[in-house]
Backbone as CSV, one residue per row, in Angstrom:
resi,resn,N_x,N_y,N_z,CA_x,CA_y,CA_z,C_x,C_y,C_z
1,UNK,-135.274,-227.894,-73.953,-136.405,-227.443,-74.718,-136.330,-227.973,-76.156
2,UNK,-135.342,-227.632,-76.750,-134.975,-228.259,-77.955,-134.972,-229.399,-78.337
3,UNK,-134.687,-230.237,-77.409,-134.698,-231.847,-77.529,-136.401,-232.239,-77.638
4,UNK,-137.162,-232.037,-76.512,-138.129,-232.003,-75.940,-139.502,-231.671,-77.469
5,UNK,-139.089,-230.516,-78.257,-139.879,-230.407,-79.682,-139.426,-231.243,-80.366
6,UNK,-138.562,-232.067,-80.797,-137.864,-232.621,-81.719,-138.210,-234.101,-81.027
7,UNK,-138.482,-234.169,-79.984,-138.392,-235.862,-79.350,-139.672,-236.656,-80.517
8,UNK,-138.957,-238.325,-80.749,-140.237,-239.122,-81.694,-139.492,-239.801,-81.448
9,UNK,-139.918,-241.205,-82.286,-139.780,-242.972,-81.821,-139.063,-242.783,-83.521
10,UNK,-139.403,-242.200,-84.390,-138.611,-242.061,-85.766,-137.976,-240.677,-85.973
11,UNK,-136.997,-241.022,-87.150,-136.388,-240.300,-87.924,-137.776,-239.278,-88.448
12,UNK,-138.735,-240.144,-88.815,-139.635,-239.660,-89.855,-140.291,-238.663,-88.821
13,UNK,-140.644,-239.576,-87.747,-141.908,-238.328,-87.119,-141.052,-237.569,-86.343
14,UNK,-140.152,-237.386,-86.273,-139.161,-236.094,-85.584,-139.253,-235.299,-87.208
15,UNK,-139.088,-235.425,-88.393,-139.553,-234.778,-89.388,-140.419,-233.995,-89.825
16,UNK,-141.092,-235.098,-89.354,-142.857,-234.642,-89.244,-143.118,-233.586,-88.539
17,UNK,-142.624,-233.725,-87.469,-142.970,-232.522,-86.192,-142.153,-230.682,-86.864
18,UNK,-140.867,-231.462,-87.291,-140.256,-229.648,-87.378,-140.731,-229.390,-88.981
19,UNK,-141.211,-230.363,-89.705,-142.069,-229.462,-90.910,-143.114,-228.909,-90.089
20,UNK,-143.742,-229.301,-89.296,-144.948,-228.037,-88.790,-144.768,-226.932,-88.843
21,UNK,-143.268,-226.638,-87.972,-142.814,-225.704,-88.033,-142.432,-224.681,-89.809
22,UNK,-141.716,-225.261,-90.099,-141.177,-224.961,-91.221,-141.963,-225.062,-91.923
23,UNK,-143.098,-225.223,-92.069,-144.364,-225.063,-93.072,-145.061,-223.466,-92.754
24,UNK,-145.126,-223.594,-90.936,-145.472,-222.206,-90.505,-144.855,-220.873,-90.758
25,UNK,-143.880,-221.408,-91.217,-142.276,-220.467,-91.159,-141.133,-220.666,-90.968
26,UNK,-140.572,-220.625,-92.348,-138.754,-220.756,-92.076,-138.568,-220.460,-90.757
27,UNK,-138.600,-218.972,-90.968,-137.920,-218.532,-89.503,-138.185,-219.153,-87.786
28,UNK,-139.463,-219.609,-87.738,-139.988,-220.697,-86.545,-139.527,-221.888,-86.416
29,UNK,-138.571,-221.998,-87.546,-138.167,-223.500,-87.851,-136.582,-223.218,-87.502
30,UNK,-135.842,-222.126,-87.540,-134.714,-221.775,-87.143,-134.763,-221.296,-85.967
31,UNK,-135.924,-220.599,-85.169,-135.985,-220.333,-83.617,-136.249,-221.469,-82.810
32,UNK,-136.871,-223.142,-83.518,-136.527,-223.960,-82.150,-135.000,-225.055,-82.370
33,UNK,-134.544,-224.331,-82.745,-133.111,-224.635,-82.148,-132.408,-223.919,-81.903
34,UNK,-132.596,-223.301,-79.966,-132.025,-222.211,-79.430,-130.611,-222.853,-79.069
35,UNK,-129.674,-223.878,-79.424,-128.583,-224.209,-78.854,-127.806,-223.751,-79.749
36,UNK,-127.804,-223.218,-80.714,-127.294,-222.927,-81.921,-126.899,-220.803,-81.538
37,UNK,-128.186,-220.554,-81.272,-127.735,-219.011,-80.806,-127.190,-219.065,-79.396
38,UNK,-127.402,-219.813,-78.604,-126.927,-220.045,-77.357,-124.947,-220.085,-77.307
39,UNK,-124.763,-220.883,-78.238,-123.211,-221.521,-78.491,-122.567,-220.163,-79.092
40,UNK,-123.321,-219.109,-80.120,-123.069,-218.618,-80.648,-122.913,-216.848,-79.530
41,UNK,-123.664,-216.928,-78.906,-123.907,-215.710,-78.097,-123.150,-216.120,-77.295
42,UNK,-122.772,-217.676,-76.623,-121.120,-217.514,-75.568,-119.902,-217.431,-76.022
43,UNK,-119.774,-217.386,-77.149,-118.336,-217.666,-78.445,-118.230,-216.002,-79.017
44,UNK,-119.715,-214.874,-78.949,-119.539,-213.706,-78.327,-119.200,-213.207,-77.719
45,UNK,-120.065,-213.470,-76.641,-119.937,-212.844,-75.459,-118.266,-212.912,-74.626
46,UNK,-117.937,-214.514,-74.574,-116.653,-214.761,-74.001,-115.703,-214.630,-75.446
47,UNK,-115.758,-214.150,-76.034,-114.701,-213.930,-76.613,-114.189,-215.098,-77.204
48,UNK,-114.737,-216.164,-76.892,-114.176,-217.510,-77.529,-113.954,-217.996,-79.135
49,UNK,-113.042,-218.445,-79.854,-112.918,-219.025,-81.361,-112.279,-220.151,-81.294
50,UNK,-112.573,-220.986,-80.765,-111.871,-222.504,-80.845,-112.396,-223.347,-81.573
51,UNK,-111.475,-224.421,-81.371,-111.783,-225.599,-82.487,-113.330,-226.287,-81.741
52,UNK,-112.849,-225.904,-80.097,-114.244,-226.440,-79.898,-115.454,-225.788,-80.098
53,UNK,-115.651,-224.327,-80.131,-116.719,-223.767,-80.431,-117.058,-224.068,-81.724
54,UNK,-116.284,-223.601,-82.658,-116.098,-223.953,-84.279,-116.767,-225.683,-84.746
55,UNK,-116.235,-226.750,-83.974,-116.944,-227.678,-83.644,-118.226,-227.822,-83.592
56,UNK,-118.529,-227.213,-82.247,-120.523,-226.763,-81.525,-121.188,-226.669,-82.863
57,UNK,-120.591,-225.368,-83.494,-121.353,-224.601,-84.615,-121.792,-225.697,-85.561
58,UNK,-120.676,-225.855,-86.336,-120.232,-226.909,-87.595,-121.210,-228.075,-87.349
59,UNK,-121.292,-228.718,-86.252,-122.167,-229.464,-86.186,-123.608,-229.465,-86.008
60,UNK,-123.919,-228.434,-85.530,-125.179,-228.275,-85.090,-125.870,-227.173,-86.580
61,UNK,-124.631,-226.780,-87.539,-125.358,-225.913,-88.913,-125.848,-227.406,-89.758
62,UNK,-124.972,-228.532,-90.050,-124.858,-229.904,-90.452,-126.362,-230.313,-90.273
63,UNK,-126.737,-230.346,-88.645,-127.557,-231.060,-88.465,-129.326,-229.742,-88.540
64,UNK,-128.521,-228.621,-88.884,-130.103,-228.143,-89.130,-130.186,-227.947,-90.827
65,UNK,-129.283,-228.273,-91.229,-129.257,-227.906,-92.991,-129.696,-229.543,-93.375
66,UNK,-129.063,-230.254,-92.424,-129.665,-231.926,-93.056,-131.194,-232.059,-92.811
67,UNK,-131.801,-231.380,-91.805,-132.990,-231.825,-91.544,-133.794,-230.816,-91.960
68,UNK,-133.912,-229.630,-92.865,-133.710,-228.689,-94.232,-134.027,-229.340,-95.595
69,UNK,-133.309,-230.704,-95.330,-133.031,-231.204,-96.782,-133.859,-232.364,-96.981
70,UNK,-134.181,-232.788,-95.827,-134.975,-234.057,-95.514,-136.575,-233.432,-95.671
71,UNK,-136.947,-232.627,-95.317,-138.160,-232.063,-95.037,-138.748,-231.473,-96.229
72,UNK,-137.673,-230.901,-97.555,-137.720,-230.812,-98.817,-138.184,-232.124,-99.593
73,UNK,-137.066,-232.990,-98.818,-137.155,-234.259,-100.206,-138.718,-235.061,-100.176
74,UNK,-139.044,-234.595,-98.634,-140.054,-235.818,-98.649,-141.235,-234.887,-98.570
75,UNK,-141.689,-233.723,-97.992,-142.607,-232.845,-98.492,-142.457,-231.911,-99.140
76,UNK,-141.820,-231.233,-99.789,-142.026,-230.411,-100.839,-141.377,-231.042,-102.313
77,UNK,-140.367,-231.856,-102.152,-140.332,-232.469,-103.574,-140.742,-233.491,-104.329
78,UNK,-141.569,-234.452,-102.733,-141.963,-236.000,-102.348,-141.108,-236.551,-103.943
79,UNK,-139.490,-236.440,-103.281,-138.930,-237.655,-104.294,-138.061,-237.378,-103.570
80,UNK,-137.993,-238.647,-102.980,-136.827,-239.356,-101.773,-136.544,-240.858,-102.276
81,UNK,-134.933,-241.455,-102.218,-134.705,-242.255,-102.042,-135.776,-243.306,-101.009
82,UNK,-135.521,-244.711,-101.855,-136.023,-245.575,-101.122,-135.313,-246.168,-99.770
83,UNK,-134.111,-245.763,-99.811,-133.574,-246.250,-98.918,-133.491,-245.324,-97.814
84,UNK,-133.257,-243.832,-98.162,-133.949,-242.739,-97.213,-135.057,-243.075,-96.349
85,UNK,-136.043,-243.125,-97.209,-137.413,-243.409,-97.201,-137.316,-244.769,-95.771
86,UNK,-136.983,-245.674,-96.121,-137.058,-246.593,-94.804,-136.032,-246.443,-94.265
87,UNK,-134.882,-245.390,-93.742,-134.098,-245.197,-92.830,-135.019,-244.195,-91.579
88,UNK,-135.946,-243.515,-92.205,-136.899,-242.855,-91.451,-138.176,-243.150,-90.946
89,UNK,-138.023,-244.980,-90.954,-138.762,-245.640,-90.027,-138.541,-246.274,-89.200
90,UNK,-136.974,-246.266,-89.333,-136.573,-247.306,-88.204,-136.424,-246.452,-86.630
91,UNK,-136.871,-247.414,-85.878,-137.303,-246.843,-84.742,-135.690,-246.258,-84.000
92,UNK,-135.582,-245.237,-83.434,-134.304,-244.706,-83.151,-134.163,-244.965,-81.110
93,UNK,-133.161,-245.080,-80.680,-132.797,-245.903,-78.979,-133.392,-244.536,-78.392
94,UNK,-133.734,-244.782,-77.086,-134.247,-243.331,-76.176,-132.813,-242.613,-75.745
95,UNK,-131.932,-242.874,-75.808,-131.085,-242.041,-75.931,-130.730,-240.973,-76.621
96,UNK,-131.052,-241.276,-78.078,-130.510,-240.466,-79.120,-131.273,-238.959,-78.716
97,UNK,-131.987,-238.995,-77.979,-132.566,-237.237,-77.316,-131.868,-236.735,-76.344
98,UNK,-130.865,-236.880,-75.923,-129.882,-236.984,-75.387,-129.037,-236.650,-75.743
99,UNK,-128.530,-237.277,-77.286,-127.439,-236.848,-77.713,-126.769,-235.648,-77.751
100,UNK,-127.561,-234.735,-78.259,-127.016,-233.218,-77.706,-126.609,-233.112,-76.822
101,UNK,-127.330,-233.229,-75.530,-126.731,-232.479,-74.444,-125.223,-233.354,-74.174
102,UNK,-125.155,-234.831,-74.325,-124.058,-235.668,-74.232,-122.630,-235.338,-75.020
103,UNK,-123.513,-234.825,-76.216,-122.203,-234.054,-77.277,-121.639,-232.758,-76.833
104,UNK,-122.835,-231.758,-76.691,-122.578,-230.470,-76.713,-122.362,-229.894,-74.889
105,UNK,-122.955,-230.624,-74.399,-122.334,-229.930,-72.729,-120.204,-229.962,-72.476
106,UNK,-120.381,-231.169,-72.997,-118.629,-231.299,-72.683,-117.610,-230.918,-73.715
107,UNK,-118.178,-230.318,-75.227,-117.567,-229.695,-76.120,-117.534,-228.078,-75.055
108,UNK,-118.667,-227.587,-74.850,-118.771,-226.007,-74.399,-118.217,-226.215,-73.395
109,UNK,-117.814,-226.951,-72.785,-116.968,-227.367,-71.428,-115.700,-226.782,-71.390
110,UNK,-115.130,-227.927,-72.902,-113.805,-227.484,-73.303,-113.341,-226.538,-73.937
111,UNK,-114.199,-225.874,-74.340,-114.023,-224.380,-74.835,-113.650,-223.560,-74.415
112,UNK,-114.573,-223.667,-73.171,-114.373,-222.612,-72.303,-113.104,-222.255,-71.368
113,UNK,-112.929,-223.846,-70.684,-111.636,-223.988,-69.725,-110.241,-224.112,-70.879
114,UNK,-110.529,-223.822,-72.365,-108.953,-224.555,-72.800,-108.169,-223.283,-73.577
115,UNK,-109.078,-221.982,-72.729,-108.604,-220.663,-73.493,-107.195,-220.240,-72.590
């Protein structure tokens, strides 16, 4: 699901899309990334504190505070680097929507089995 709102051919228009959100509401902008309470409610629930959960988290706070900061610079402060600025046109591989699940299925993997 998460991938799926966030999917674009850019940096920029994957931007584009979760300022909608985050224009509508902080908080709508922190509910579509359910992998984040997901990681967090099994690191609950199972009792888990590892380097790999700690990992999950760390990375996935990184990547919602960076795209936080991006969504500031270029609509609410519109003063962004130029080099920012055309890193968020270059067209990104069909993989990279993917990446999550490629990162985060076999981190929660090892979490789980390395207690």
């Amino acid at each position: 699901m998460e991938a799926s709102l966030q999917k674009a051919n850019t940096l920029g228009e994957m931007i584009e899309k979760l300022y909608v959100y985050y224009n509508k509401s902080v908080f709508l902008f922190f509910m579509i990334h359910p992998t984040f309470y997901f990681i967090l409610f099994v690191s609950i629930y199972l009792n888990i504190v590892n380097f790999y959960i700690i990992a999950i988290l760390l990375i996935k706070t990184f990547d919602i505070f960076f795209k936080i900061e991006l969504i500031k610079q270029r609509y609410i402060k519109k003063d962004m680097d130029k080099e920012l600025e055309m890193m968020l046109n270059l067209k990104m591989a069909p993989w990279m929507g993917l990446l999550g699940v490629i990162m985060y299925v076999p981190l929660l993997f090892m979490a789980i089995f390395s207690q």
